[in-house]
MARVEX-159989 format. One record per residue (C-alpha): residue number from 1; residue in one letter; x, y, z. Coordinates in steps of 0.2 Angstrom, whole numbers, always signed. Example, Ala and Ser with C-alpha at 12.3 -4.5 7.8 and 13.67 -1.06 7.14 Angstrom:
// residues 2
pos = 1, code = a, x = +62, y = -22, z = +39 $
pos = 2, code = s, x = +68, y = -5, z = +36 $
***
This chain:
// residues 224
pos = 1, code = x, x = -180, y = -244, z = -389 $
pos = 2, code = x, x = -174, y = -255, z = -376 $
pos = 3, code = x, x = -187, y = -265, z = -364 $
pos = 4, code = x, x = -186, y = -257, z = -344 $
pos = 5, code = x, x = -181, y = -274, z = -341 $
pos = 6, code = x, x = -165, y = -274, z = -352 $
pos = 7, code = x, x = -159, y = -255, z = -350 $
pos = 8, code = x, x = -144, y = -250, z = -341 $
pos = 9, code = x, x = -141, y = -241, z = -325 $
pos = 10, code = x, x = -128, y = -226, z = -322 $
pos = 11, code = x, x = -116, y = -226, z = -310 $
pos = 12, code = x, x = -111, y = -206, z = -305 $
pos = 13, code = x, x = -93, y = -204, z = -302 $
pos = 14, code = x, x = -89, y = -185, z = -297 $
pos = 15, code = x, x = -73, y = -179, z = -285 $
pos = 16, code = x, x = -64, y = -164, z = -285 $
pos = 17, code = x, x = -53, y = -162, z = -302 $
pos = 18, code = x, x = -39, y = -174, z = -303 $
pos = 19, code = x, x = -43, y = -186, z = -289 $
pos = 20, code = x, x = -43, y = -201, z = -302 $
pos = 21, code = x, x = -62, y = -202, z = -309 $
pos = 22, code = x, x = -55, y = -206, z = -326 $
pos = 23, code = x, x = -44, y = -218, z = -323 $
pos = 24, code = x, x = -55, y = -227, z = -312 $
pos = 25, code = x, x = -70, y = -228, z = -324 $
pos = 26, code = x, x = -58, y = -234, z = -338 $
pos = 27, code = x, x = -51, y = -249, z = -325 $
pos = 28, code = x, x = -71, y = -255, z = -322 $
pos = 29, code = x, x = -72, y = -260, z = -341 $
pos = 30, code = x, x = -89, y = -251, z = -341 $
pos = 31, code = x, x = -93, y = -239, z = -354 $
pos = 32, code = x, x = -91, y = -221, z = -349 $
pos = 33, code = x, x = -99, y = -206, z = -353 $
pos = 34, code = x, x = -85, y = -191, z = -349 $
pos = 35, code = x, x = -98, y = -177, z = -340 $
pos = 36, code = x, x = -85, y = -163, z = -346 $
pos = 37, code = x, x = -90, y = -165, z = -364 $
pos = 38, code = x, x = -104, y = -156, z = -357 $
pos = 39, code = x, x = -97, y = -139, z = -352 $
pos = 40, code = x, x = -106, y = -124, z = -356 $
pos = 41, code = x, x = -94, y = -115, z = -374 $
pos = 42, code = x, x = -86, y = -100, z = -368 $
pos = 43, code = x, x = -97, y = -86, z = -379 $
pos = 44, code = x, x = -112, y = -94, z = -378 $
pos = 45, code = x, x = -124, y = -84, z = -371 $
pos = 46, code = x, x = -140, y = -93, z = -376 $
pos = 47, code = x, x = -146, y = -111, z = -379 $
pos = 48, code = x, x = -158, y = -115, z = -390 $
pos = 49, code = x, x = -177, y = -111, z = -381 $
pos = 50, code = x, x = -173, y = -95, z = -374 $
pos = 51, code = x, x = -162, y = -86, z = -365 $
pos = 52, code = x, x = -147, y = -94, z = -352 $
pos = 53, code = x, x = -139, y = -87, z = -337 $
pos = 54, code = x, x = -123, y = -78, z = -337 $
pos = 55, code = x, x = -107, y = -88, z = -336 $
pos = 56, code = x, x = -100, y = -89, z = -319 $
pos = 57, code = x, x = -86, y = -78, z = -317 $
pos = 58, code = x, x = -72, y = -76, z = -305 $
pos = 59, code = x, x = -67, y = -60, z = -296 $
pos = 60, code = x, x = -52, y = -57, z = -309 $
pos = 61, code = x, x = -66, y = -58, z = -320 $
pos = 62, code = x, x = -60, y = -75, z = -329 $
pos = 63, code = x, x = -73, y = -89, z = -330 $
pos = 64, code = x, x = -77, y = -99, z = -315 $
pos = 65, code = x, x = -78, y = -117, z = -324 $
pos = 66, code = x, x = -77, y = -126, z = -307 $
pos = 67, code = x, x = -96, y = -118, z = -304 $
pos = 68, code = x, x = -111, y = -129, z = -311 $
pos = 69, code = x, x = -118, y = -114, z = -318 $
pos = 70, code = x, x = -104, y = -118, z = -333 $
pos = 71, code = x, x = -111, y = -135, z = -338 $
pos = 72, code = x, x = -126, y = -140, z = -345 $
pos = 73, code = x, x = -134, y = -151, z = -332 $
pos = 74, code = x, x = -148, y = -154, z = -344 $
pos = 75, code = x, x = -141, y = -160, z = -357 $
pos = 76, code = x, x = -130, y = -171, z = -348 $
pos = 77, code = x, x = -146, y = -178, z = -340 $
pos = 78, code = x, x = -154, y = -182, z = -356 $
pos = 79, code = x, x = -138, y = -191, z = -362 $
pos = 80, code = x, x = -140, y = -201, z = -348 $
pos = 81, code = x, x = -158, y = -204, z = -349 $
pos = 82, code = x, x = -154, y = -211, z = -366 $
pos = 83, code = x, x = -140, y = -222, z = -363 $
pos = 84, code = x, x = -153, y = -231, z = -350 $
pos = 85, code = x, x = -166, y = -235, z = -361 $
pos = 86, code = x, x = -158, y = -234, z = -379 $
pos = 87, code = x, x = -141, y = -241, z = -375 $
pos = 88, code = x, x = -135, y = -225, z = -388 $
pos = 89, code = x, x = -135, y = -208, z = -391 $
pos = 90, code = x, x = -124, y = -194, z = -399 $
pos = 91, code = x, x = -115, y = -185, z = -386 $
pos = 92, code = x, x = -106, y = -168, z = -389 $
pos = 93, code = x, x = -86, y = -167, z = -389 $
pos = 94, code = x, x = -76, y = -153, z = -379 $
pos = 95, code = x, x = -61, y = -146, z = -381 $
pos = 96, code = x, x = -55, y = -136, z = -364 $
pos = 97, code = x, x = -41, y = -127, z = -370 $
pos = 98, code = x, x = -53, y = -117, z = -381 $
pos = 99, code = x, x = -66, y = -120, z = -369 $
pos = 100, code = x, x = -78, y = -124, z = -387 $
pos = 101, code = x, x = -88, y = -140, z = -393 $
pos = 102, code = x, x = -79, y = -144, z = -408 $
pos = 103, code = x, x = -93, y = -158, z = -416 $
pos = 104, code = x, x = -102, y = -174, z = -409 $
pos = 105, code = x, x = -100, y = -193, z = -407 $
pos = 106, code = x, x = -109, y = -209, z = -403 $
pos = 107, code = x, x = -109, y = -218, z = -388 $
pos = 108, code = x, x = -117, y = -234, z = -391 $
pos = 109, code = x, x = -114, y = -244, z = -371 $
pos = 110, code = x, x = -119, y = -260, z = -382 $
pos = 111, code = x, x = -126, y = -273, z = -369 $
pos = 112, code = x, x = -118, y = -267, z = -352 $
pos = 113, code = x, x = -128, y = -267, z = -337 $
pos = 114, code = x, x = -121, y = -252, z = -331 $
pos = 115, code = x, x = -111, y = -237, z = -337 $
pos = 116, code = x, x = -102, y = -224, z = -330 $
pos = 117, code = x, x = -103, y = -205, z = -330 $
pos = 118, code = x, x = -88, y = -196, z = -323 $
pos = 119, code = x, x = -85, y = -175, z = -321 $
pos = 120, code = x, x = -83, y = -165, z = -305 $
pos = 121, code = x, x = -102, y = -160, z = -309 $
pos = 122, code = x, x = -111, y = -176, z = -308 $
pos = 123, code = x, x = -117, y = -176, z = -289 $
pos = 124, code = x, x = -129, y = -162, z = -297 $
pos = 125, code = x, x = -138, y = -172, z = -306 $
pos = 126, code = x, x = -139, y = -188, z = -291 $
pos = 127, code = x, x = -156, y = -184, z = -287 $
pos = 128, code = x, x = -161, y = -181, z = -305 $
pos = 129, code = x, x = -157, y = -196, z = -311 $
pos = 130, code = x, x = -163, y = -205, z = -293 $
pos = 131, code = x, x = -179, y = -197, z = -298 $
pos = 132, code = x, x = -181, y = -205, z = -317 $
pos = 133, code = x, x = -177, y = -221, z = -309 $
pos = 134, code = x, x = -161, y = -223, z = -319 $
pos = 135, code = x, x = -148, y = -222, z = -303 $
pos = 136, code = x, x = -138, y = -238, z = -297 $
pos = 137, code = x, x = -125, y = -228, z = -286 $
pos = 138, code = x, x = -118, y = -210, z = -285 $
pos = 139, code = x, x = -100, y = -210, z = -279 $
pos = 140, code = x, x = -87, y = -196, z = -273 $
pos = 141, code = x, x = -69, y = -199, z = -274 $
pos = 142, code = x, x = -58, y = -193, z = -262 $
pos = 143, code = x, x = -42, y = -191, z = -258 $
pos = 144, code = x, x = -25, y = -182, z = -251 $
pos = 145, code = x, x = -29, y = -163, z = -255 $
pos = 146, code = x, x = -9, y = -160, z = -262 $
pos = 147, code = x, x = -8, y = -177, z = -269 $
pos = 148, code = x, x = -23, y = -172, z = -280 $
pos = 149, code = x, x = -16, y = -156, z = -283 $
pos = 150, code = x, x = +0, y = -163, z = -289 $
pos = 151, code = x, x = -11, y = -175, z = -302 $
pos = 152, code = x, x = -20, y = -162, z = -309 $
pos = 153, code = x, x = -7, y = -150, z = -313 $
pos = 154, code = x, x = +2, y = -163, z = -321 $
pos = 155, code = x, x = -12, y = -169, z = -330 $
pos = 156, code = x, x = -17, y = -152, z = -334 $
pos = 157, code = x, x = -1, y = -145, z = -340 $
pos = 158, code = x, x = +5, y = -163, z = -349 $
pos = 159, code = x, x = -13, y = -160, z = -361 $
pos = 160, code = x, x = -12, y = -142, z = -363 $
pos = 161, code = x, x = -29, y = -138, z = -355 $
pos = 162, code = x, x = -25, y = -119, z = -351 $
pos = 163, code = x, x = -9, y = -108, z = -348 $
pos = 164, code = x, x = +2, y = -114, z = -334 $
pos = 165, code = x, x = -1, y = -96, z = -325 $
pos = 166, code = x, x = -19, y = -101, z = -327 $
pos = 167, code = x, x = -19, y = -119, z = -321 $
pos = 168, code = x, x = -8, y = -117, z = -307 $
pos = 169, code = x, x = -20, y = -104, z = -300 $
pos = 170, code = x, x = -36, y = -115, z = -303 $
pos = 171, code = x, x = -26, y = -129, z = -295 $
pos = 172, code = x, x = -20, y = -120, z = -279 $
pos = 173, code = x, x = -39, y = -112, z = -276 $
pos = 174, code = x, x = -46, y = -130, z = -279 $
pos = 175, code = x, x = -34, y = -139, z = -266 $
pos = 176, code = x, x = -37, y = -124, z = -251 $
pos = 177, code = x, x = -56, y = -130, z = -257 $
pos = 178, code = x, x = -56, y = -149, z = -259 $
pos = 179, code = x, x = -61, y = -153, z = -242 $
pos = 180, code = x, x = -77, y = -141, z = -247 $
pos = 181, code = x, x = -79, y = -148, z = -262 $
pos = 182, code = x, x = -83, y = -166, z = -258 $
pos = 183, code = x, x = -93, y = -160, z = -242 $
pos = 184, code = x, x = -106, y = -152, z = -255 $
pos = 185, code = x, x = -105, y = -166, z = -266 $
pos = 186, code = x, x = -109, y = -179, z = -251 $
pos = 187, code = x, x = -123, y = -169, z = -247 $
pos = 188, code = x, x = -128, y = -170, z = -266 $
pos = 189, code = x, x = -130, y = -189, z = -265 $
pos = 190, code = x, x = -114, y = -195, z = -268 $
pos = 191, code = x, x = -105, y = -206, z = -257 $
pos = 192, code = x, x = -88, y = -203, z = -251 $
pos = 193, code = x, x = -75, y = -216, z = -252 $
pos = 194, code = x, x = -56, y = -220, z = -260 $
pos = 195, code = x, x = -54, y = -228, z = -275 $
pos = 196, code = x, x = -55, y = -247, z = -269 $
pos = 197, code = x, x = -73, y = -246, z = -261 $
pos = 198, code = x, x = -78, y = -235, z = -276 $
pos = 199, code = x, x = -73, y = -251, z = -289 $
pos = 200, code = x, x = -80, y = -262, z = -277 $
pos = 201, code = x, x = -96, y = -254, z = -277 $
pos = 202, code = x, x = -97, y = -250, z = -295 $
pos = 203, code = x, x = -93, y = -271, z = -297 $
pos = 204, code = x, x = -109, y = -276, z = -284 $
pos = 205, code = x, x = -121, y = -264, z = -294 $
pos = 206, code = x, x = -116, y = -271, z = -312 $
pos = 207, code = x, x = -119, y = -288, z = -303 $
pos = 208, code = x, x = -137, y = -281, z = -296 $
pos = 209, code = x, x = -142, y = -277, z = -314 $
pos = 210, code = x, x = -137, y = -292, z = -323 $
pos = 211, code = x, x = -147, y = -301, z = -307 $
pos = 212, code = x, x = -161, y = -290, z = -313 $
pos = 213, code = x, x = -161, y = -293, z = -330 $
pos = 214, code = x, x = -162, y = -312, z = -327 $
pos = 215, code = x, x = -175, y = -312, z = -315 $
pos = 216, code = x, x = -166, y = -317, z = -301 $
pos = 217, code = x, x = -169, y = -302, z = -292 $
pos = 218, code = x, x = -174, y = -285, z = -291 $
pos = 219, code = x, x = -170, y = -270, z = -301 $
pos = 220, code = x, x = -167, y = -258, z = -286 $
pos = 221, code = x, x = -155, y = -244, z = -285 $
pos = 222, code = x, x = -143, y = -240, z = -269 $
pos = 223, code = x, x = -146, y = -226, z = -260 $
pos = 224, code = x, x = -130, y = -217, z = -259 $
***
């Protein structure tokens, strides 16, 4: 197990779908923990322990997968918590356009005083991870409501997530809602900003850490 002195700190990134988490987490060089492999599988309908809330559905009766009751916060969490102090764990990976987990892999975030965990869902868990001491910032990207629209469908379509009928609907109800959307996640902990400020304060916290680890300063975390 890695020493508290030497463990890492996670950087949430959240925003509304298709407002640029992923590729600004892949620019940092940091390692990355993609939150979405954490999605709740379509017919599940209990986890192991007992038994689990419906999934959220949508008045068409289709699955709501932009509410947090369809990802398994927990999980996600413990993921986290292990990154921090063991610098590995096994995470699951998720396949949207069957909306199924199809196996597992490693993540091993090696010697990096920081990683990153990106998903629309990770303001939820701010305060959680605030709370086991393994927070060094919580950001919320934001953006042009059509010019993330247009991203997403593209994205969306170009890797086959769901049916075109199917994302262009999502996509439409997500863009009359963005504004919403990152209000709740500013309230959540995270702090809104364009991409720029995010990778400048992604740079200073990785530079806080390594300070840390050396001894040349504290091992604090920013309050977002």
């Amino acid at each position: 197990m890695t020493s508290p002195h030497r463990s890492a700190r996670v950087v949430l990134l959240t925003g509304p779908s298709g407002s640029g988490k992923s590729s600004l987490a892949s620019r940092t060089g940091f390692p990355v923990l993609q939150l979405d492999d954490f999605y709740r599988e379509a017919h599940e309908e209990t986890f192991p322990g007992g038994p689990r809330a419906p999934m959220p559905l949508l008045p068409d009766g289709a699955i709501d997968w932009d509410s947090p009751q369809s990802w398994d916060a927990d999980a996600a969490v413990a993921a986290i918590t292990a990154l921090s102090c063991d610098a590995v764990t096994d995470v699951p990976v998720y396949d949207i356009a069957t909306s199924s987990r199809t196996g597992t892999a490693r993540l091993d975030i090696g010697g990096a005083p920081v990683f990153i965990a990106e998903g629309v869902f990770a303001a939820d868990i701010a305060e959680r991870c605030r709370e086991l001491g393994v927070l060094a910032d919580a950001l919320c990207l934001r953006g042009r409501p059509f010019t993330t629209f247009r991203r997403r469908l593209v994205r969306d379509l170009r890797e086959g997530r769901k049916s075109a009928a199917v994302l262009v609907r999502r996509g439409w109800r997500l863009m009359r809602a963005e504004r919403e959307i990152v209000a709740r996640q500013t309230a959540l902990g995270a702090h809104p900003c364009g991409k720029e400020e995010a990778f400048a304060r992604i740079t200073s916290a990785a530079e806080r850490r390594t300070a840390a680890r050396s001894g040349r300063g504290p091992a604090r975390t920013v309050s977002a």
